[in-house]
MIDOSE-1310 file (N, C-alpha, C; in nm, 2 decimals, decimal comma, always signed):
residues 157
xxxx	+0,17/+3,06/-3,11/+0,04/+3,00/-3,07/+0,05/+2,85/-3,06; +0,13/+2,80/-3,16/+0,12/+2,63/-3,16/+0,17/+2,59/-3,04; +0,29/+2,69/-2,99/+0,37/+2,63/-2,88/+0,31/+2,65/-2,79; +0,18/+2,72/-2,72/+0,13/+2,73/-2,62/-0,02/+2,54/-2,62
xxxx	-0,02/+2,56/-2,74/-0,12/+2,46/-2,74/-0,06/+2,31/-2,72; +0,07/+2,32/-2,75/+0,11/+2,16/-2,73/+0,20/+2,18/-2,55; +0,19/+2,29/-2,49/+0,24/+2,36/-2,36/+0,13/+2,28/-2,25; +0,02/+2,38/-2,33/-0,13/+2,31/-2,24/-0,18/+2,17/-2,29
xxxx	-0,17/+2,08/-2,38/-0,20/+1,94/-2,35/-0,07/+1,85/-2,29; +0,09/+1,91/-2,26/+0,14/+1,82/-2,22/+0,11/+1,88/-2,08; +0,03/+2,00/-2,03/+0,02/+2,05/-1,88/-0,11/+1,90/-1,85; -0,18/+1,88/-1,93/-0,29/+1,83/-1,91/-0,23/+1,66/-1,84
xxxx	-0,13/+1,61/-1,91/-0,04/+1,48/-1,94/+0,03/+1,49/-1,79; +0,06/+1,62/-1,80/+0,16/+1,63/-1,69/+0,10/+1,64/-1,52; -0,05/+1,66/-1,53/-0,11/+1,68/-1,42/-0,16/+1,56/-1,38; -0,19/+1,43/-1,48/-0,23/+1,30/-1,40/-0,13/+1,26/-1,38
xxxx	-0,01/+1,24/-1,43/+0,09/+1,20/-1,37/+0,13/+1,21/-1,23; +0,17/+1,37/-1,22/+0,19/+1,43/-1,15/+0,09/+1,39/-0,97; -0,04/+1,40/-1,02/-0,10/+1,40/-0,93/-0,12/+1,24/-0,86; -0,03/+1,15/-0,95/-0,04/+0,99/-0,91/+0,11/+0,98/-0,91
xxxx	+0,18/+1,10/-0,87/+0,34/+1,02/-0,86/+0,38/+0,95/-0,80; +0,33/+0,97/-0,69/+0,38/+0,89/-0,55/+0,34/+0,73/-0,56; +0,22/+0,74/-0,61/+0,15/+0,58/-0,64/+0,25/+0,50/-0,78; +0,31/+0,55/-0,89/+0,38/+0,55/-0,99/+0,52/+0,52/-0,93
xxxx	+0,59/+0,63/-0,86/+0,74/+0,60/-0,81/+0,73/+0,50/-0,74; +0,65/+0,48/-0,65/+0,63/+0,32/-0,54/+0,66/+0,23/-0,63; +0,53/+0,23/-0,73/+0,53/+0,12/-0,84/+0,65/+0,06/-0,87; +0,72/+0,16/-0,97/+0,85/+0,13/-1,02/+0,95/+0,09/-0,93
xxxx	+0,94/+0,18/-0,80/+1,08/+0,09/-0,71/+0,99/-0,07/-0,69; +0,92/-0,08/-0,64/+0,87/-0,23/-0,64/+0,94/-0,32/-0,78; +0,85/-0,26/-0,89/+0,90/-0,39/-0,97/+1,04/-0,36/-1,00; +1,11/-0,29/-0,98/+1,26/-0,27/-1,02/+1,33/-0,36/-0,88
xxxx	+1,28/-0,37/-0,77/+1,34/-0,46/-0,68/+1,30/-0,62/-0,73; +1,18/-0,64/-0,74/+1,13/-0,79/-0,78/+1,25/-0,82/-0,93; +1,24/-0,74/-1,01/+1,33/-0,83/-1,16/+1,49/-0,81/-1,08; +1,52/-0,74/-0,94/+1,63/-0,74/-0,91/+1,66/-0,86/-0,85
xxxx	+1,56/-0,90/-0,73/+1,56/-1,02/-0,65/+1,55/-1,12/-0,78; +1,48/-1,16/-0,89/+1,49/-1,24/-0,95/+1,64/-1,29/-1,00; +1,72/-1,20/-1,05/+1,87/-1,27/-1,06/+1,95/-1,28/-0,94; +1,89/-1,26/-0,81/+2,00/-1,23/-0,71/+1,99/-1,36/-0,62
xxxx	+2,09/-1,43/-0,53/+2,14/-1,51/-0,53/+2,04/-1,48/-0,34; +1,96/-1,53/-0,26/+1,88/-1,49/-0,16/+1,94/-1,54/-0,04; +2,06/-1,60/-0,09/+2,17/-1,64/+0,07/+2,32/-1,53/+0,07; +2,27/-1,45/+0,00/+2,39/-1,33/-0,04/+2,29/-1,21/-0,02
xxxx	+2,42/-1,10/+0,11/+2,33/-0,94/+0,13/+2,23/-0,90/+0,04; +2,27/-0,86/-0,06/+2,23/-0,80/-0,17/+2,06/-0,87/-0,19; +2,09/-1,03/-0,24/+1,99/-1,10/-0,24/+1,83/-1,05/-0,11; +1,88/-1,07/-0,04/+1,81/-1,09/+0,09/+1,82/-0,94/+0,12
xxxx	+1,87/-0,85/+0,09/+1,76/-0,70/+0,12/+1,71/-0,67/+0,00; +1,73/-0,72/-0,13/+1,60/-0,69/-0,24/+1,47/-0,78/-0,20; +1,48/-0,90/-0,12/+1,35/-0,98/-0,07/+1,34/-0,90/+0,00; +1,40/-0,89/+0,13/+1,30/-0,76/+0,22/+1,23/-0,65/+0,17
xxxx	+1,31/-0,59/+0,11/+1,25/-0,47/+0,01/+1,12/-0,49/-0,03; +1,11/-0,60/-0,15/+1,02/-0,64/-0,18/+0,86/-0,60/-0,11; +0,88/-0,64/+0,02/+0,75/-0,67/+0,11/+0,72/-0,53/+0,18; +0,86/-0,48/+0,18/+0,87/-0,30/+0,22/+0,80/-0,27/+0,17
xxxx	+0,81/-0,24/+0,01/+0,72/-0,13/-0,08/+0,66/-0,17/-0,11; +0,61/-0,33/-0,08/+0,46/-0,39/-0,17/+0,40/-0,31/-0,01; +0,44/-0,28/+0,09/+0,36/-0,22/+0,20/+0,31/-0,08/+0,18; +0,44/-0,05/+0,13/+0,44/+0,13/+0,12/+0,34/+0,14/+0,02
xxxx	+0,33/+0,04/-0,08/+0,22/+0,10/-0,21/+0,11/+0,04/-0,15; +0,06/-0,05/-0,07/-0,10/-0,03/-0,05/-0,13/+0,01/+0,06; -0,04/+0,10/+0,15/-0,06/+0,21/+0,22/-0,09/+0,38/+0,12; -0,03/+0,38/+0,03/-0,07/+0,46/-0,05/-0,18/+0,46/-0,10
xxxx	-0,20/+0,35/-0,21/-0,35/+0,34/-0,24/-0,43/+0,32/-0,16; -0,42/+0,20/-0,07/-0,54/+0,21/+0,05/-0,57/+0,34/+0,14; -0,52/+0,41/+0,14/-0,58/+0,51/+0,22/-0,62/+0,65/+0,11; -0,55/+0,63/-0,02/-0,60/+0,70/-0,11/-0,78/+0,65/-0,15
xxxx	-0,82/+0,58/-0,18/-0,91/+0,50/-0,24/-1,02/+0,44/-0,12; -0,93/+0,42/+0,02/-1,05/+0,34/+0,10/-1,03/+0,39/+0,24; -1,18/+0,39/+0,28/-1,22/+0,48/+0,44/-1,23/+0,40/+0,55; -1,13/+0,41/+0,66/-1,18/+0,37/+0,76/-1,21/+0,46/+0,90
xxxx	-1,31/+0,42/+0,92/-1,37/+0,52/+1,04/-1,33/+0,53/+1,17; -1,29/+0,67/+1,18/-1,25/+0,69/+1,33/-1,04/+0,64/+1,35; -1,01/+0,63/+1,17/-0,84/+0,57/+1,18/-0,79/+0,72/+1,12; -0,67/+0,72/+1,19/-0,63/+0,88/+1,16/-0,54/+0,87/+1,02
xxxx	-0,51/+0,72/+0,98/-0,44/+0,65/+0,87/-0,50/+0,66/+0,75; -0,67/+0,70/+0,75/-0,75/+0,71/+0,64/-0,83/+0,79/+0,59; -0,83/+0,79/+0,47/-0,86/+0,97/+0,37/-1,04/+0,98/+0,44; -1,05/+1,03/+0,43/-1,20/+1,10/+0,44/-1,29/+0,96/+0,38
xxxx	-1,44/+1,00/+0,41/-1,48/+0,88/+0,37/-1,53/+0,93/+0,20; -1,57/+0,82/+0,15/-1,57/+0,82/+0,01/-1,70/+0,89/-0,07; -1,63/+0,91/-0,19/-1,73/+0,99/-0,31/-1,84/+0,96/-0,26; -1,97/+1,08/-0,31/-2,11/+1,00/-0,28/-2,13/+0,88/-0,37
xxxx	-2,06/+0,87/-0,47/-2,14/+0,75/-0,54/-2,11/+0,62/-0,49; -2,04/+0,64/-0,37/-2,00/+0,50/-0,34/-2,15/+0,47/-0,21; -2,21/+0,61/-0,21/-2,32/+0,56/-0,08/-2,44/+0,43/-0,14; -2,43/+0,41/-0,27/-2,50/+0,25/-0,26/-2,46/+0,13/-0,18
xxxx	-2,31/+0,17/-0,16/-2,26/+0,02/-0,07/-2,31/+0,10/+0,09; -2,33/-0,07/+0,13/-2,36/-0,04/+0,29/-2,31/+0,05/+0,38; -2,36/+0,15/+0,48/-2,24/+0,25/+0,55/-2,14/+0,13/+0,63; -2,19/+0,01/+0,65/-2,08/-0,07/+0,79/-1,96/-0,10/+0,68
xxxx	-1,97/-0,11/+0,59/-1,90/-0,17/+0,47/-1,80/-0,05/+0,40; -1,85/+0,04/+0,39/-1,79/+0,15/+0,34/-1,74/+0,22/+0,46; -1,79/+0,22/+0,56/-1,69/+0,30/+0,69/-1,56/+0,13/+0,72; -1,54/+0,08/+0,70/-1,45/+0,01/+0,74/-1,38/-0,06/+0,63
xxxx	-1,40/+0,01/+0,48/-1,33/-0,07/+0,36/-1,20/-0,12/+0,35; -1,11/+0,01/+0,43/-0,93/-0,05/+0,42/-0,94/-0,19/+0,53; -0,97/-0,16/+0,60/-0,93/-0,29/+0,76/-1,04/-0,40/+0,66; -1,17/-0,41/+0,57/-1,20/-0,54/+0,54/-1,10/-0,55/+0,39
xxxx	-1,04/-0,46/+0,31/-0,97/-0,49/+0,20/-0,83/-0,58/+0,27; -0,78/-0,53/+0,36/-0,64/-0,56/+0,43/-0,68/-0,70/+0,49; -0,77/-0,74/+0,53/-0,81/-0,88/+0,60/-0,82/-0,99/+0,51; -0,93/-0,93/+0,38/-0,91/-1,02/+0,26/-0,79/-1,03/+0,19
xxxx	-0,72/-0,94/+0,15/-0,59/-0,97/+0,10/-0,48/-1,01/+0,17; -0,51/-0,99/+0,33/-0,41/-1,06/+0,37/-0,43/-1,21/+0,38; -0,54/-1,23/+0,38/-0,61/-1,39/+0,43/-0,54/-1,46/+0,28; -0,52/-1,40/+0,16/-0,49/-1,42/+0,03/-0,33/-1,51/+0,07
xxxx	-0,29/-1,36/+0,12/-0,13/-1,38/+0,12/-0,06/-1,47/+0,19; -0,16/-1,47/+0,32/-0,16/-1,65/+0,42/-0,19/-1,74/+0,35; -0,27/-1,79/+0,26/-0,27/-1,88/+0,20/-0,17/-1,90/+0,07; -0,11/-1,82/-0,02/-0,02/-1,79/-0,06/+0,15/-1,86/+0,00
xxxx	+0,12/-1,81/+0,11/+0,24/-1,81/+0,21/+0,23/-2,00/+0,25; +0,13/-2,01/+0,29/+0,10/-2,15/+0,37/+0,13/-2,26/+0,23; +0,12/-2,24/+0,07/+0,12/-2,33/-0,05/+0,30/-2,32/-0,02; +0,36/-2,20/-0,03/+0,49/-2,22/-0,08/+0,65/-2,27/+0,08
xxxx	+0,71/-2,31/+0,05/+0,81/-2,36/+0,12/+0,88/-2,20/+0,18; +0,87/-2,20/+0,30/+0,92/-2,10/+0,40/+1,03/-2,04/+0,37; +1,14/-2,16/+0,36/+1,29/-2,12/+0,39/+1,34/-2,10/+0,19; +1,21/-2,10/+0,11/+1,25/-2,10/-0,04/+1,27/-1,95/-0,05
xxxx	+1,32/-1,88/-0,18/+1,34/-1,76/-0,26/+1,19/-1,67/-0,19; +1,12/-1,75/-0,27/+1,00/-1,61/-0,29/+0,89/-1,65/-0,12; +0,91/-1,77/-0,07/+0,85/-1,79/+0,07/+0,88/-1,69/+0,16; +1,01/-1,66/+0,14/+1,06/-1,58/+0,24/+1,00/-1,45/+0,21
xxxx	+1,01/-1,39/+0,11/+0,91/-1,29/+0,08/+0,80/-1,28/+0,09; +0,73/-1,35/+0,09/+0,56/-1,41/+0,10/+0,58/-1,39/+0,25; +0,63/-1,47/+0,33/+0,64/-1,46/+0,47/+0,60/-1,28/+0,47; +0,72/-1,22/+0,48/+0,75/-1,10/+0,47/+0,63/-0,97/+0,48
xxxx	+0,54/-1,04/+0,38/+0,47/-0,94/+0,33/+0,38/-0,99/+0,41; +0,35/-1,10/+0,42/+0,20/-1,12/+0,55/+0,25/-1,02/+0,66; +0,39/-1,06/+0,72/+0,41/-0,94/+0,80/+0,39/-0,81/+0,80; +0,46/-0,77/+0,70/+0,35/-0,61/+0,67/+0,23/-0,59/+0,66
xxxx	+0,14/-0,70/+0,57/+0,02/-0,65/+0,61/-0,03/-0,69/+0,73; +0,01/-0,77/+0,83/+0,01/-0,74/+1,00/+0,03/-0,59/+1,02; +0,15/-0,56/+1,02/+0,16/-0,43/+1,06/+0,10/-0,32/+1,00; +0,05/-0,33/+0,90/-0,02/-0,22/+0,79/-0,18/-0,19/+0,91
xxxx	-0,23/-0,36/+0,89/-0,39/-0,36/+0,96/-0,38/-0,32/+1,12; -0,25/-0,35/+1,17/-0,23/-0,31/+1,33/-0,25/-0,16/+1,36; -0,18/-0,09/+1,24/-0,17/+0,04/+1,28/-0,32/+0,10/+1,22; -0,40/+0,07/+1,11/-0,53/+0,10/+1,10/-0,60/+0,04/+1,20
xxxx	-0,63/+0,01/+1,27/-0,73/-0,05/+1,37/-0,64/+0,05/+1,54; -0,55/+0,02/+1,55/-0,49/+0,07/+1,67/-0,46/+0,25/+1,69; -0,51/+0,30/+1,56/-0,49/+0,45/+1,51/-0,63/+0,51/+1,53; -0,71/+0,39/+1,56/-0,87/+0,44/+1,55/-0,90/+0,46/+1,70
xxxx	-0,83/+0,45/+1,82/-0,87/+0,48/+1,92/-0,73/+0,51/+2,04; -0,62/+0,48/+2,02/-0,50/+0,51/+2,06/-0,43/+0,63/+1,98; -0,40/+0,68/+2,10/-0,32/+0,87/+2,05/-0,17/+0,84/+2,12; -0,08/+0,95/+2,06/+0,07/+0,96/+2,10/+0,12/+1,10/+2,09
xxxx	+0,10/+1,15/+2,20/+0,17/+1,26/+2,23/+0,26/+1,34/+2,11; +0,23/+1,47/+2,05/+0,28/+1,52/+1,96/+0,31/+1,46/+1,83; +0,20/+1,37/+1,78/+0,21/+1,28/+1,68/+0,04/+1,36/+1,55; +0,12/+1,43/+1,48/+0,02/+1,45/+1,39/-0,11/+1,36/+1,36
xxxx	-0,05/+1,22/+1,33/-0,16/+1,07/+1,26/-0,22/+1,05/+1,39; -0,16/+1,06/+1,53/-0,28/+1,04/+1,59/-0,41/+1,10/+1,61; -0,51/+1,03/+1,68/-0,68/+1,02/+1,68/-0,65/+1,16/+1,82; -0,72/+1,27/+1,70/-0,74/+1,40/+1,77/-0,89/+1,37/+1,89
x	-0,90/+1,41/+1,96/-1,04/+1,40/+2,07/-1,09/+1,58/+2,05
């Protein structure tokens, strides 16, 4: 009996986990590339694809969360719209939350980007990642009314 009861609370352990892996695995390749790039030399391969990296999975992970957690309307990139308890916020606000989360935090990462020196270590990464969140917000806004032939994520009619 004991072994069924410590069975069912590590099932219990095992199912948030489980059910946030993907958000979790992202995580850890991220910061396992950042403490990588930190000893790596950024005028050497190695160096300079852990910076790229970097801005890769800092993309992949708020493509994950952002479309986990926030609704945009009419984007084939975004979950359903949100719990009722979020209906206190505005509908223009709540139908468009990823494209205004991605605008403010990119507006963050430009100015971020615009403080530090271009051609330095972590500029170039900063650079990087404005670029993805370019491409992140390109494809939420351009998914909301543009289709592609045998493409599951495109906008069904």
């Amino acid at each position: 009996m004991a072994h069924k009861k410590k069975s069912s609370s590590n099932k219990e352990d095992e199912g948030f986990f489980r059910k946030h892996s993907l958000s979790f695995t992202v995580a850890a390749v991220l910061i396992a590339l950042v403490l990588l790039y930190r000893g790596a030399d950024e005028k050497t391969h190695i160096g300079s694809f852990f910076g790229n990296a970097i801005a890769d999975w800092t993309g992949f992970l708020v493509v994950v969360l952002g479309t986990k957690h926030m609704y945009e309307k009419g984007s084939a990139e975004s979950r359903q719209p949100p719990h009722p308890l979020f209906r206190v916020i505005p509908e223009a606000i709540r139908d468009h939350s990823l494209t205004i989360f991605l605008v403010a935090t990119g507006m963050v990462w430009v100015l971020v980007y615009l403080k530090l020196d271009s051609e330095a270590k972590w500029g170039e990464v900063v650079g990087n990642i404005v670029s993805e969140w370019t491409q992140i917000l390109g494809t939420v806004l351009l998914t909301k009314k543009l289709t592609e032939a045998k493409s599951k994520e495109s906008k069904k009619d």
